[in-house]
C-alpha positions in Angstrom: 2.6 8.0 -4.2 4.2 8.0 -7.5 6.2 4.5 -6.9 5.2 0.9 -7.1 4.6 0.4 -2.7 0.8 0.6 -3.2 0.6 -1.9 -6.4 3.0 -4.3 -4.6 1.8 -4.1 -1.5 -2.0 -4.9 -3.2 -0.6 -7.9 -5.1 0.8 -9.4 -1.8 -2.5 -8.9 -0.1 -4.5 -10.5 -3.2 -2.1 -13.6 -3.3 -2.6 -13.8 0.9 -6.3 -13.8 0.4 -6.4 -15.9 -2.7 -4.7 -18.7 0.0 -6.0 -18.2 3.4 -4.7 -21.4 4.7 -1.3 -21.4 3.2 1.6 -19.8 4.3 3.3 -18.1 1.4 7.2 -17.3 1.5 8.6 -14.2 0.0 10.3 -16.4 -2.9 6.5 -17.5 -3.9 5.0 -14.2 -3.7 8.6 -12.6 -5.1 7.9 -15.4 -8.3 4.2 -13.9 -8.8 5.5 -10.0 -8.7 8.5 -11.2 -10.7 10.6 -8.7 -8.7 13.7 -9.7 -5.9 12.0 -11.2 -2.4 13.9 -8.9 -0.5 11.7 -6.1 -2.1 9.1 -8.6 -0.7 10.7 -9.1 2.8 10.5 -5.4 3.3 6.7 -4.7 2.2 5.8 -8.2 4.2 7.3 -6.4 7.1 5.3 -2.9 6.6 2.5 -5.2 6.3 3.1 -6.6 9.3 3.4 -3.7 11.2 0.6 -2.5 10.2 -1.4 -5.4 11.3 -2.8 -6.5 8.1 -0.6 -10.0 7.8 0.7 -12.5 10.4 3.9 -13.9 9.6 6.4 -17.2 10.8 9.7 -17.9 10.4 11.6 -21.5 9.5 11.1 -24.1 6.5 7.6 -24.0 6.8 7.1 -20.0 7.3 5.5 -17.7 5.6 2.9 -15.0 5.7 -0.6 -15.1 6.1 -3.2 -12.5 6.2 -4.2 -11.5 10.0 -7.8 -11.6 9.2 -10.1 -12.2 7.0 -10.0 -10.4 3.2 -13.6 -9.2 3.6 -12.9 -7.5 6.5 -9.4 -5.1 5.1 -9.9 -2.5 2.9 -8.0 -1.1 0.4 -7.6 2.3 2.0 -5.7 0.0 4.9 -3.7 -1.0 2.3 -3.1 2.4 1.3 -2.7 4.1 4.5 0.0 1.5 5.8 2.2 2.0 2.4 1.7 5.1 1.4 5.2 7.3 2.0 3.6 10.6 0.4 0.7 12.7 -0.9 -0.8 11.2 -3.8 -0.3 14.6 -6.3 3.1 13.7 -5.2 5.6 16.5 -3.1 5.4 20.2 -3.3 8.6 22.1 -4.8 11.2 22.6 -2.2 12.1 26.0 -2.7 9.9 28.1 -5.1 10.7 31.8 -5.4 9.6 34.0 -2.3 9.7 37.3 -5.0 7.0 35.8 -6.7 3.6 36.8 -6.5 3.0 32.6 -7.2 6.3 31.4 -5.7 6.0 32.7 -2.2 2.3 31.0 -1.5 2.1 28.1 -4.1 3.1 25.6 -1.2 0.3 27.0 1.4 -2.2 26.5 -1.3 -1.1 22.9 -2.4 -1.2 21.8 1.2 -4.9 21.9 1.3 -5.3 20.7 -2.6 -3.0 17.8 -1.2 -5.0 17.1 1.6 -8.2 17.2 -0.1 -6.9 14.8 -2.2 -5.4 12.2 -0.3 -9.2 12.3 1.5 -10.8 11.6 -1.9 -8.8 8.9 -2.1 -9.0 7.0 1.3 -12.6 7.8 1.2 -13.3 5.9 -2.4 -10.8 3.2 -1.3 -12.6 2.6 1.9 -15.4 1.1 -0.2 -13.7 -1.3 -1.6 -12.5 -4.9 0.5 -9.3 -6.9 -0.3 -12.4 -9.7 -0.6 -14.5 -7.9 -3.1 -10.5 -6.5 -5.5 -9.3 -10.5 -5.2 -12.7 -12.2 -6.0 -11.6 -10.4 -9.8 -8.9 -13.2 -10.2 -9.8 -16.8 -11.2 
C-alpha cells in the first residue's frame, strides 16, 4: 500500500473517536491532515461504505464514527483502504526466457499473501480506542 490511504484514512478515524458526539466536516478534518477536503470527501466515503462512519449532509453535517472506537480495529481500517498488497505489485511482464523471470510472479503471490496476513493479523490486535487514547 505504498500511498498515504491507510495514514489518512487512520487520522480521520482517530479525530472521529477523539469526538464521539460531534459531527466533524471534511473542512475540519481536511484542516487537521492539512491536505484538500475533497481528498477527505472521498476517504469519508470509503469509510462509509465500509461501515466504519455514519455521515449527514447540510450546515450541521458531518461524520461520525458508526460505533464505538473500542470496538473497530485497525485491520478494518486497513482492509477497507487498502487498494494493493502491502510489498506493493508484482512486475508486469518479467522475462519468460528466464530461468527467474518466467516464475518470479507465482512465487511472489504467496510471499504477498503471506504478508498481507501478517499484517491484518498484528493489526487486528490493536482498537481505534487503544491507537487514539496515544493523543492528549
Amino acid at each position: 500500500m505504498n500511498n498515504t490511504r491507510f495514514a489518512t484514512a487512520i487520522h480521520i478515524m482517530t479525530l472521529l473517536a477523539k469526538s464521539p458526539q460531534d459531527w466533524l466536516s471534511s473542512e475540519w478534518i481536511a484542516g487537521s491532515i492539512n491536505i484538500n477536503p475533497v481528498i477527505i470527501r472521498k476517504e469519508i466515503s470509503v469509510l462509509r461504505e465500509g461501515g466504519l462512519i455514519v455521515s449527514k449532509q447540510g450546515k450541521e453535517g458531518g461524520s461520525q464514527l458508526s460505533k464505538k472506537a473500542d470496538s473497530i480495529s485497525i485491520s478494518e481500517i486497513y482492509s477497507v483502504v487498502r487498494n494493493t498488497d502491502v510489498l506493493g505489485k508484482k512486475n508486469q511482464n518479467p522475462n519468460p526466457a528466464c530461468s527467474v523471470g518466467k516464475e518470479i510472479n507465482n512465487h511472489l503471490t504467496q510471499l504477498f499473501i503471506e504478508t498481507d496476513e501478517l499484517v491484518v493479523k498484528f493489526l487486528g490486535n490493536k482498537s481505534l480506542q487503544e491507537f487514539s487514547d496515544q493523543f492528549e
